[in-house]
MDAnalysis code that builds the backbone (N, CA, C; Angstrom):
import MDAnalysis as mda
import numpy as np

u = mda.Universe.empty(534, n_residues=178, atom_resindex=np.repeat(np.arange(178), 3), trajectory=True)
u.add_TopologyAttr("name", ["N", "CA", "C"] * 178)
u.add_TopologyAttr("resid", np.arange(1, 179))
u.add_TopologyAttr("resname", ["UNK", "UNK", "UNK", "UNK", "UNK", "UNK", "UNK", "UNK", "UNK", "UNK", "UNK", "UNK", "UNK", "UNK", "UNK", "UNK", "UNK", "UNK", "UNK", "UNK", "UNK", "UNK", "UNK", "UNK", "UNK", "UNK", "UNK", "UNK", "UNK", "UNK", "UNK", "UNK", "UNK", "UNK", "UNK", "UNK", "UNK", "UNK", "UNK", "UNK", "UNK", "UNK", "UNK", "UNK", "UNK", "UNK", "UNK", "UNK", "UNK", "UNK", "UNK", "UNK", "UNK", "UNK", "UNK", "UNK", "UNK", "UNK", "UNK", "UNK", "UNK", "UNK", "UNK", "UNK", "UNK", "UNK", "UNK", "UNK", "UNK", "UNK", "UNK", "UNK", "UNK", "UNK", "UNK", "UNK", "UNK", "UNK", "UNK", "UNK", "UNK", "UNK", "UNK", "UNK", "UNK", "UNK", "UNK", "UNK", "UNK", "UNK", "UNK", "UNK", "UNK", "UNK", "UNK", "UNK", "UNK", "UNK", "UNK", "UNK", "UNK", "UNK", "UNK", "UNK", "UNK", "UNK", "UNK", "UNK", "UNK", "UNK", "UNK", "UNK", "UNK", "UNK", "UNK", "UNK", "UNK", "UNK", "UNK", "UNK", "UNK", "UNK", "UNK", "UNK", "UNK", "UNK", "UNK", "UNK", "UNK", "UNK", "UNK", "UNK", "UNK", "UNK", "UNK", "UNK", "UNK", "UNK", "UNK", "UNK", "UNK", "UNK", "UNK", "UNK", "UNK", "UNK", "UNK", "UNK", "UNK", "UNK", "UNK", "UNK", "UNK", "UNK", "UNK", "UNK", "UNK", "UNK", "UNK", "UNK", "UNK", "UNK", "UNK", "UNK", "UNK", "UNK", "UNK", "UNK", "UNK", "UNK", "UNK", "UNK", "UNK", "UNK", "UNK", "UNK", "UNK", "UNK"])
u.atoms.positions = np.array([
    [74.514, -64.422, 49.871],
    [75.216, -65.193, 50.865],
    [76.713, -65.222, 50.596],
    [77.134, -64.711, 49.757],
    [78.465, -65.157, 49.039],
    [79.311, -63.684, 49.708],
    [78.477, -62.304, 50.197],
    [79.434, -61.228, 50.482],
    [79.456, -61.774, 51.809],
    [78.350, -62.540, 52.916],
    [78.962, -62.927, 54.347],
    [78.559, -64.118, 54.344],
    [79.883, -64.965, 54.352],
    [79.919, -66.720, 54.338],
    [79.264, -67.083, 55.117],
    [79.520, -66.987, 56.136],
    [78.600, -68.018, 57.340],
    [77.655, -67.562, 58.445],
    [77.433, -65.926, 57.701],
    [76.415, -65.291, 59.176],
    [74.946, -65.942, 58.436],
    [74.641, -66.611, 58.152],
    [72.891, -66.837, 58.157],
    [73.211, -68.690, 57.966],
    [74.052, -69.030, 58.251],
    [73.861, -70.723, 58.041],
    [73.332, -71.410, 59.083],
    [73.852, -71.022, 60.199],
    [73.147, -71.583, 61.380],
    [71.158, -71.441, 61.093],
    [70.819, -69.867, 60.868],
    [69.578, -70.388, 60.676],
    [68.685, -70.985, 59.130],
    [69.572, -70.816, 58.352],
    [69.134, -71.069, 57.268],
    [69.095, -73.033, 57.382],
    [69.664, -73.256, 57.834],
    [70.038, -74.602, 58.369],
    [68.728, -74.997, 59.298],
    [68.447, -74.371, 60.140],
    [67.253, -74.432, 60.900],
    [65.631, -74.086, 60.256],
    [65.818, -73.806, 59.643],
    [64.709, -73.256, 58.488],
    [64.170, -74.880, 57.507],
    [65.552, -74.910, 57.012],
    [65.514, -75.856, 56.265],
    [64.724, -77.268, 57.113],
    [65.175, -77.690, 58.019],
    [64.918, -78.579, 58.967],
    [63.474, -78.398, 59.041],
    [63.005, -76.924, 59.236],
    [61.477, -76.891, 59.886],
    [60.694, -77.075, 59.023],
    [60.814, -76.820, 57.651],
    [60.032, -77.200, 56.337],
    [60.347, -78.664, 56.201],
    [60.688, -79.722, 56.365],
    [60.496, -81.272, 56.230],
    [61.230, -81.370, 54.569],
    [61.801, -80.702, 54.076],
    [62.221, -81.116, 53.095],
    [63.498, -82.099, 53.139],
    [62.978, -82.958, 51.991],
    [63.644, -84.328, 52.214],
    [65.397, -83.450, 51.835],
    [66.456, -84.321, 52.502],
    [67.383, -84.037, 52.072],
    [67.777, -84.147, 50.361],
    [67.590, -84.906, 49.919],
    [67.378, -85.746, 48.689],
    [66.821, -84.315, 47.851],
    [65.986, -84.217, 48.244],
    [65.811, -82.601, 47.226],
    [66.907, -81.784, 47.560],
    [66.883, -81.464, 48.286],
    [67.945, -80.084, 49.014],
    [69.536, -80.277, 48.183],
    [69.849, -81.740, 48.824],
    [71.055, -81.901, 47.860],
    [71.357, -81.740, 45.388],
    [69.873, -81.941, 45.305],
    [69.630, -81.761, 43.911],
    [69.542, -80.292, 43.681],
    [68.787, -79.432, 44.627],
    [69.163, -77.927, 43.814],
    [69.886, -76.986, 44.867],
    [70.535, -77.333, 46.177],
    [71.509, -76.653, 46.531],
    [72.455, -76.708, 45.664],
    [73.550, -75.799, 45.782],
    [74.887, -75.944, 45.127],
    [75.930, -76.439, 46.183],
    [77.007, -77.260, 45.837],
    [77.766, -77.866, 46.575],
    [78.254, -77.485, 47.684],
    [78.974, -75.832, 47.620],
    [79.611, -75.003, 48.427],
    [78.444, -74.800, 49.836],
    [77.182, -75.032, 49.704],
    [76.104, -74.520, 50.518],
    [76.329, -75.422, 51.122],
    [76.212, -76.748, 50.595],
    [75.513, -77.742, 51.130],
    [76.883, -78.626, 52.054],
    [77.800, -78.339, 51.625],
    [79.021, -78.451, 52.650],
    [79.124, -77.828, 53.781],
    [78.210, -76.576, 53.674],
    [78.762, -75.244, 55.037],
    [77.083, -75.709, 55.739],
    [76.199, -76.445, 55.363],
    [75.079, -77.166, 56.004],
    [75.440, -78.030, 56.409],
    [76.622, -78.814, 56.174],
    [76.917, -80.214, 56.810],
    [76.051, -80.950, 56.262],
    [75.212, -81.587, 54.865],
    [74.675, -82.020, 54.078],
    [75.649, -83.314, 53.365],
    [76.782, -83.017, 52.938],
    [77.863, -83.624, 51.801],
    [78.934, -83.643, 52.749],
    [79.536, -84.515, 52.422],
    [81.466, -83.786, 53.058],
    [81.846, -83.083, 51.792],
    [83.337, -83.432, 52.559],
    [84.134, -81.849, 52.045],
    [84.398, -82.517, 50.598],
    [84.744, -83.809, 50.449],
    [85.702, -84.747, 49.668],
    [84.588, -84.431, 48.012],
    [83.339, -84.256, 48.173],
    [82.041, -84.159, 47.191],
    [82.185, -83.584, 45.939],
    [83.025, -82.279, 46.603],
    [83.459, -81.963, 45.105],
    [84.707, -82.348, 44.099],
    [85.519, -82.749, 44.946],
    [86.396, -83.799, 44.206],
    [86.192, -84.710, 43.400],
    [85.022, -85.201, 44.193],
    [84.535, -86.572, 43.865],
    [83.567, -86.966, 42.816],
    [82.786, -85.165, 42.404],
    [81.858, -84.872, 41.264],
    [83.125, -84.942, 40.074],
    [83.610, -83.843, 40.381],
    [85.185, -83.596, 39.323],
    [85.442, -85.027, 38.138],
    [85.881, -86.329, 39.972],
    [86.334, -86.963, 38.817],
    [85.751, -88.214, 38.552],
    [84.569, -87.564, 38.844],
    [83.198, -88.578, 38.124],
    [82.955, -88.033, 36.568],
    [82.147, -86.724, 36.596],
    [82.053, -86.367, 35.545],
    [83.246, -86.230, 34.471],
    [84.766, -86.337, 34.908],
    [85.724, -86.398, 33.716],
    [85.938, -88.025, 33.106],
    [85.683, -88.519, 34.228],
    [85.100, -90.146, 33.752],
    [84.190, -90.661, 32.883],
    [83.094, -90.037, 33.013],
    [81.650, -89.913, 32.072],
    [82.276, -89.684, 30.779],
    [82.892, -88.081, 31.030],
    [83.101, -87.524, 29.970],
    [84.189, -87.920, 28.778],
    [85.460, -88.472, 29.807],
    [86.188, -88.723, 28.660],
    [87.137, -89.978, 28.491],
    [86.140, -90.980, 29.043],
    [86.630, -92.399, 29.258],
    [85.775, -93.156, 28.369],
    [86.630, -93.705, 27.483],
    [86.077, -94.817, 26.325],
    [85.785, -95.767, 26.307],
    [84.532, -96.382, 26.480],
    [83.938, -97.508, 26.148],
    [84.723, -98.787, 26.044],
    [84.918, -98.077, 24.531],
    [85.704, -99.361, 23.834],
    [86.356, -98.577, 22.560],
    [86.890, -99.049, 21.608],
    [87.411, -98.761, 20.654],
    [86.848, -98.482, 19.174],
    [86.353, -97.833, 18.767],
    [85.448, -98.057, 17.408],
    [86.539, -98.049, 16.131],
    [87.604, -96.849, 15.952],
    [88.047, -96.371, 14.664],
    [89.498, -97.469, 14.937],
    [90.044, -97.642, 13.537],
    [91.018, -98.432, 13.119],
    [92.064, -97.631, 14.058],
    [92.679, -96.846, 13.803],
    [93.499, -95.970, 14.261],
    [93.981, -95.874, 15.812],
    [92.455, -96.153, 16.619],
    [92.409, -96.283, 18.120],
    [93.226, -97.960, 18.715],
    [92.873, -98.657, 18.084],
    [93.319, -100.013, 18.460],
    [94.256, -100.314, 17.412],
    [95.151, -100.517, 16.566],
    [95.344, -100.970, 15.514],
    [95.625, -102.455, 15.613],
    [96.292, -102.781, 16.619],
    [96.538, -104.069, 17.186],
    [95.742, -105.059, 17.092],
    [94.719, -104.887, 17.640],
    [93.261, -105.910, 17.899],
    [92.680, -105.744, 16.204],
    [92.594, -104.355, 15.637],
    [91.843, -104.711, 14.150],
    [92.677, -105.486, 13.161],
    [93.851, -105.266, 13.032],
    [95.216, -106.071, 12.352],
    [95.042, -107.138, 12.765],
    [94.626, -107.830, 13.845],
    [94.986, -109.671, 14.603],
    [93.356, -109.652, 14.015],
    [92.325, -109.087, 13.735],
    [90.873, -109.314, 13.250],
    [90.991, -109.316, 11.900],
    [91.573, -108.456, 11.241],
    [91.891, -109.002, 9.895],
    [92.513, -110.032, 9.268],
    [93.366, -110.342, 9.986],
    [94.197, -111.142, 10.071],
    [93.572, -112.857, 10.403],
    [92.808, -112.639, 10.926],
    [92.037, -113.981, 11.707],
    [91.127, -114.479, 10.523],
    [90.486, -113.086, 9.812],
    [89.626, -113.006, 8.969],
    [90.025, -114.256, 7.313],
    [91.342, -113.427, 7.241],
    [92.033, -113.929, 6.031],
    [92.225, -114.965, 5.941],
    [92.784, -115.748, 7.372],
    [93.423, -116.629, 7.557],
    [92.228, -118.069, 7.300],
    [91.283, -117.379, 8.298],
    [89.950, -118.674, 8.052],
    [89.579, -118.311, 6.689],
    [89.653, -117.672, 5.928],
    [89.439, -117.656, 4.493],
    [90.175, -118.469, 3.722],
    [91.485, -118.282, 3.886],
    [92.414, -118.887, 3.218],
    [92.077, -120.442, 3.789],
    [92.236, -120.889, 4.917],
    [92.186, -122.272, 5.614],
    [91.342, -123.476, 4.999],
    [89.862, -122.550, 4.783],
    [88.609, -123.467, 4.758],
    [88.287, -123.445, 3.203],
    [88.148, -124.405, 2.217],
    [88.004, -124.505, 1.015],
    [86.410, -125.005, 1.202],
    [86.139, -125.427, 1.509],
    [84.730, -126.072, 2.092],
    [84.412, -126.144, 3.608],
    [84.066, -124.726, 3.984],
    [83.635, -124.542, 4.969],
    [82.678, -125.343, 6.311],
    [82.509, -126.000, 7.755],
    [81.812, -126.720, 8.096],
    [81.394, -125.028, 9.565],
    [80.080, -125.881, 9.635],
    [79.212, -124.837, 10.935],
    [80.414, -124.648, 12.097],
    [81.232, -125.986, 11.772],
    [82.566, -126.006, 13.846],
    [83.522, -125.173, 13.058],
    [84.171, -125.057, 11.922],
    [84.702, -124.198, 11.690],
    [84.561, -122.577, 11.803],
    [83.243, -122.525, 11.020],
    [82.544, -120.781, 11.167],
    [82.521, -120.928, 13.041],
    [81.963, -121.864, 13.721],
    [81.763, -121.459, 15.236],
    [83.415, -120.977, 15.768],
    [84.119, -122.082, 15.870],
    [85.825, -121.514, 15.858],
    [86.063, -120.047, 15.676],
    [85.830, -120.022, 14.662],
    [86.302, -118.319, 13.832],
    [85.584, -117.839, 14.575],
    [84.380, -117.687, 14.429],
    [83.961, -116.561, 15.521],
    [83.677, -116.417, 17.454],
    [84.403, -117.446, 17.635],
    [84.755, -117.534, 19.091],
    [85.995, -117.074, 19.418],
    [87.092, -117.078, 18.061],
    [87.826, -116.164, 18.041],
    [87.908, -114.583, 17.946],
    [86.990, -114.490, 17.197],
    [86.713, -112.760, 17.041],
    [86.069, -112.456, 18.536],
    [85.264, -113.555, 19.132],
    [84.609, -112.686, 20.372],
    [86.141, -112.728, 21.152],
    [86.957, -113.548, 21.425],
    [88.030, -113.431, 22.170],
    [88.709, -112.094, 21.832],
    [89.064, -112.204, 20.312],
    [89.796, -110.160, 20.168],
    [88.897, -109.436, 20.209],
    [87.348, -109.336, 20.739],
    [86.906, -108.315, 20.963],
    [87.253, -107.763, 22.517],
    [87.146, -109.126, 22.696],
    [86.722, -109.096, 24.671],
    [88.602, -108.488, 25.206],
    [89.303, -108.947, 24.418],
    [91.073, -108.851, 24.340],
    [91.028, -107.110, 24.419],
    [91.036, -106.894, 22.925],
    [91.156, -105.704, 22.655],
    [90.659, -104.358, 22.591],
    [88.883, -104.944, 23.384],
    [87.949, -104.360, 23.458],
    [87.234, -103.200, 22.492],
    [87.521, -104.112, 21.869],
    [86.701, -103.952, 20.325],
    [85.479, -103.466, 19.933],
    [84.841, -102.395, 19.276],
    [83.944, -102.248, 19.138],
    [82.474, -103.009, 18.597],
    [81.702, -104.018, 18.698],
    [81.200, -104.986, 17.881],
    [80.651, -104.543, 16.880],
    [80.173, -103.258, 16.666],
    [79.656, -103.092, 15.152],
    [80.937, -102.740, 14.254],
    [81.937, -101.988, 14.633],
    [82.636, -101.950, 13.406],
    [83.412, -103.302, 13.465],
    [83.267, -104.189, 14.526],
    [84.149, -105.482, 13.932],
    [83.294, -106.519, 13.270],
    [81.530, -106.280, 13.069],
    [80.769, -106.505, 11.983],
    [81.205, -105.581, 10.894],
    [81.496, -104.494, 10.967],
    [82.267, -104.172, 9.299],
    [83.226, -104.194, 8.987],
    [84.309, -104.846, 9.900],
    [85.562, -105.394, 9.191],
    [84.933, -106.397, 8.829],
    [84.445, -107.351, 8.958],
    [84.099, -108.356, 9.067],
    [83.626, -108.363, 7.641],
    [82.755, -107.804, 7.304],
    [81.614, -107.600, 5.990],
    [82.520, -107.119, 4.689],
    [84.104, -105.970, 5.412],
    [85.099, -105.536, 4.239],
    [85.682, -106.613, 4.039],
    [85.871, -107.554, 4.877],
    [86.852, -108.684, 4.675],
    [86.201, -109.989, 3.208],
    [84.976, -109.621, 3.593],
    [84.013, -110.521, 2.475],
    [84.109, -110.267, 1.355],
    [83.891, -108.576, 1.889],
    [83.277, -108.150, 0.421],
    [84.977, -108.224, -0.250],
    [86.332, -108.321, 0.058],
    [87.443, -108.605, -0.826],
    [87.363, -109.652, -1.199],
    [86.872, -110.681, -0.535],
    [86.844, -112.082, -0.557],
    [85.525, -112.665, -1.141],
    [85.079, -111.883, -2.283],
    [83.302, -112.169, -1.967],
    [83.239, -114.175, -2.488],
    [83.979, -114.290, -4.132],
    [83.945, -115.590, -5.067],
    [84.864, -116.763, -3.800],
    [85.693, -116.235, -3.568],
    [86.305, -117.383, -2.657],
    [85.536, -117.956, -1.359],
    [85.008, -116.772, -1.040],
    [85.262, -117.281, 0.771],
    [83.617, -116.957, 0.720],
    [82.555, -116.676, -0.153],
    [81.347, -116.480, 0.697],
    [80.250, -117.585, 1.383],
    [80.152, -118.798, 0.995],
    [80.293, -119.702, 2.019],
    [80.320, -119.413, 3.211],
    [81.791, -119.601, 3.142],
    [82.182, -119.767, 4.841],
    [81.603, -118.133, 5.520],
    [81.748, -116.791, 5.378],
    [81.228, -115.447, 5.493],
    [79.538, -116.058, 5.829],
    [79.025, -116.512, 5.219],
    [77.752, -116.733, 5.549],
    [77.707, -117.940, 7.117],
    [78.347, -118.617, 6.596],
    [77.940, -119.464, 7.964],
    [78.689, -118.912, 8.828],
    [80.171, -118.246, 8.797],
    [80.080, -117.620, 9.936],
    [79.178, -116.051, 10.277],
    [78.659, -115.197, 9.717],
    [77.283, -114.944, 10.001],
    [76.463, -115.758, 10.765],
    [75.840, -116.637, 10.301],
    [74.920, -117.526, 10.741],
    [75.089, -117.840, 12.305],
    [76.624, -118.176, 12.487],
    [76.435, -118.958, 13.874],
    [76.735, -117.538, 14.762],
    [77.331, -116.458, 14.219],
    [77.169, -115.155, 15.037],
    [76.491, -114.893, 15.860],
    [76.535, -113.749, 16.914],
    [75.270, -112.821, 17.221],
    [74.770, -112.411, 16.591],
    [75.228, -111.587, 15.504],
    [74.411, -110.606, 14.798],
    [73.259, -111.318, 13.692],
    [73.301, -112.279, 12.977],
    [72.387, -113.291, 13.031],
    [71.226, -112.880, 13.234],
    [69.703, -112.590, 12.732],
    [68.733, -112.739, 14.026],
    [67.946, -114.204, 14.217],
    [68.078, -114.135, 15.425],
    [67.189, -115.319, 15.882],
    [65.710, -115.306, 16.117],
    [65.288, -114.078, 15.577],
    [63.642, -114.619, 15.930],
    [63.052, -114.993, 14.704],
    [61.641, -115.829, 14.416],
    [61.288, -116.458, 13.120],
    [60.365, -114.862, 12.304],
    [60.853, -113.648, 12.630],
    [59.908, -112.795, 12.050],
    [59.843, -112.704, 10.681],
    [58.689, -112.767, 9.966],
    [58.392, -112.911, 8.599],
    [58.738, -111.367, 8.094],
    [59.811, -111.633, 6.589],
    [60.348, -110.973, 5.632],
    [59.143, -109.557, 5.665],
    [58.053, -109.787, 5.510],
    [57.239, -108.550, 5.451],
    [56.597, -107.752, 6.560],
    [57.303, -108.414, 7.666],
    [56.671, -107.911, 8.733],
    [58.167, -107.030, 9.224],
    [59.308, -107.041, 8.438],
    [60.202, -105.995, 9.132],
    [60.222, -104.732, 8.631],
    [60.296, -103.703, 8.835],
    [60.571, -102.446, 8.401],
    [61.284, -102.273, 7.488],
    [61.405, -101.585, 6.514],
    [61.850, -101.645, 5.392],
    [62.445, -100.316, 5.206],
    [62.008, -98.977, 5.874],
    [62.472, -97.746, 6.228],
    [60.921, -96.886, 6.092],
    [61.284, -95.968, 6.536],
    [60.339, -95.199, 6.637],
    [59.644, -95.139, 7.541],
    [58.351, -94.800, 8.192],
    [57.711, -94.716, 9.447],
    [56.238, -96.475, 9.205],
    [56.948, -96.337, 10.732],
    [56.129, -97.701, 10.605],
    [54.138, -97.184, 10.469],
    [53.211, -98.105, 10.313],
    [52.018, -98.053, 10.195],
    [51.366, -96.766, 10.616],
    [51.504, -97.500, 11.981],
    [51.160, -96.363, 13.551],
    [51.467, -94.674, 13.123],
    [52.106, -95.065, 12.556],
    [52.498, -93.457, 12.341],
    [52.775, -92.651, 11.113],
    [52.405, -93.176, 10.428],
    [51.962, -92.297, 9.411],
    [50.611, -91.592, 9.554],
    [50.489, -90.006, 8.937],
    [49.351, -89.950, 8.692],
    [47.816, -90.287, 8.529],
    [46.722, -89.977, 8.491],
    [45.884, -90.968, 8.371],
    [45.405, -90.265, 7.045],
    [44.779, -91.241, 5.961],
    [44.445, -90.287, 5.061],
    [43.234, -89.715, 4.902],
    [42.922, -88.347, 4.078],
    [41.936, -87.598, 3.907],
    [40.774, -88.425, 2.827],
    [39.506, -87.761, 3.131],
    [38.934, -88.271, 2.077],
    [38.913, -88.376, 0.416],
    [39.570, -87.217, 0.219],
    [39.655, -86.735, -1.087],
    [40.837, -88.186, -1.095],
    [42.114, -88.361, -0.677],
    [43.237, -89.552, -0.780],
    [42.303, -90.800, -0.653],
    [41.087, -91.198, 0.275],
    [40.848, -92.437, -0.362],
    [39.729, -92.518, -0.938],
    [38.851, -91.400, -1.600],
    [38.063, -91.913, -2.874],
    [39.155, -91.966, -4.389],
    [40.335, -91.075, -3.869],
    [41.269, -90.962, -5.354],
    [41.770, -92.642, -5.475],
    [42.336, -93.305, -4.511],
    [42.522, -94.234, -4.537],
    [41.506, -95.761, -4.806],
    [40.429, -95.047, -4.620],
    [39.213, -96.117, -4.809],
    [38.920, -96.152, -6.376],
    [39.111, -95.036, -7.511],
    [39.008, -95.178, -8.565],
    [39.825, -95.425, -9.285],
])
């Protein structure tokens, strides 16, 4: 179709119609250029793929590495130290404070939340004899925290859970029976 543009569209167009195929397919494995000269898409479609997919592709979330934000991780370190330094005897409204602040420079600077759980955790671990107290309760009143009551032996520990391990052979559980 590509050496004569438009001598078979009229019926290829009519074809299409007489087989009942949903548009909805047609548009998934035609190619764009077709499906424009079918009157299927407008013209604007492929523009509009362009700068979708460069959007997908190369528009950031949020910020993960130090380097990307420095601003927001410097005012997080900084926040860090400061409630360290502040609180000699830490209270739960204090740790809540502090970390209603960190959600504010996340939401500010759009911050990544796991690495601002590991600033968070570097900031301790400099600070472990002074400040771990307060590091714990602010933990505690965190998200990251978990809130469900699941018992210590019922979490994964690594490796493949139950379900999926192997099952063993006989020779593995008479060896184990003696």
């Amino acid at each position: 179709m590509d050496n004569q543009p438009d001598l078979f569209i009229p019926e290829f167009r009519d074809f299409l119609i007489a087989t009942a195929i949903s548009p909805t397919l047609i548009r998934q494995v035609l190619d764009a250029p077709l499906l424009q000269k079918l009157g299927l898409i407008r013209e604007v479609f492929g523009k509009m793929a362009i700068r979708h997919s460069t959007n997908m592709l190369y528009r950031q979330a949020n910020y993960n590495l130090l380097r990307e934000e420095s601003e927001g991780y410097s005012k997080l370190v900084t926040e860090l130290f400061s409630c360290v330094d502040d609180y000699d005897t830490p209270t739960t409204r204090e740790a809540e404070a502090a970390f209603e602040k960190i959600k504010g420079l996340i939401g500010t600077f759009d911050l990544d939340v796991g690495r601002v759980l590991d600033v968070a955790l570097d900031v301790h671990a400099t600070s472990l004899v002074k400040a771990s107290k307060f590091f714990v309760k602010l933990l505690r009143v965190s998200s990251w925290w978990p809130r469900s009551n699941t018992p210590f032996d019922a979490i994964i520990q690594g490796g493949l859970p139950d379900w999926a391990l192997p099952l063993p052979s006989e020779l593995d559980e008479s060896a184990i029976a003696e």
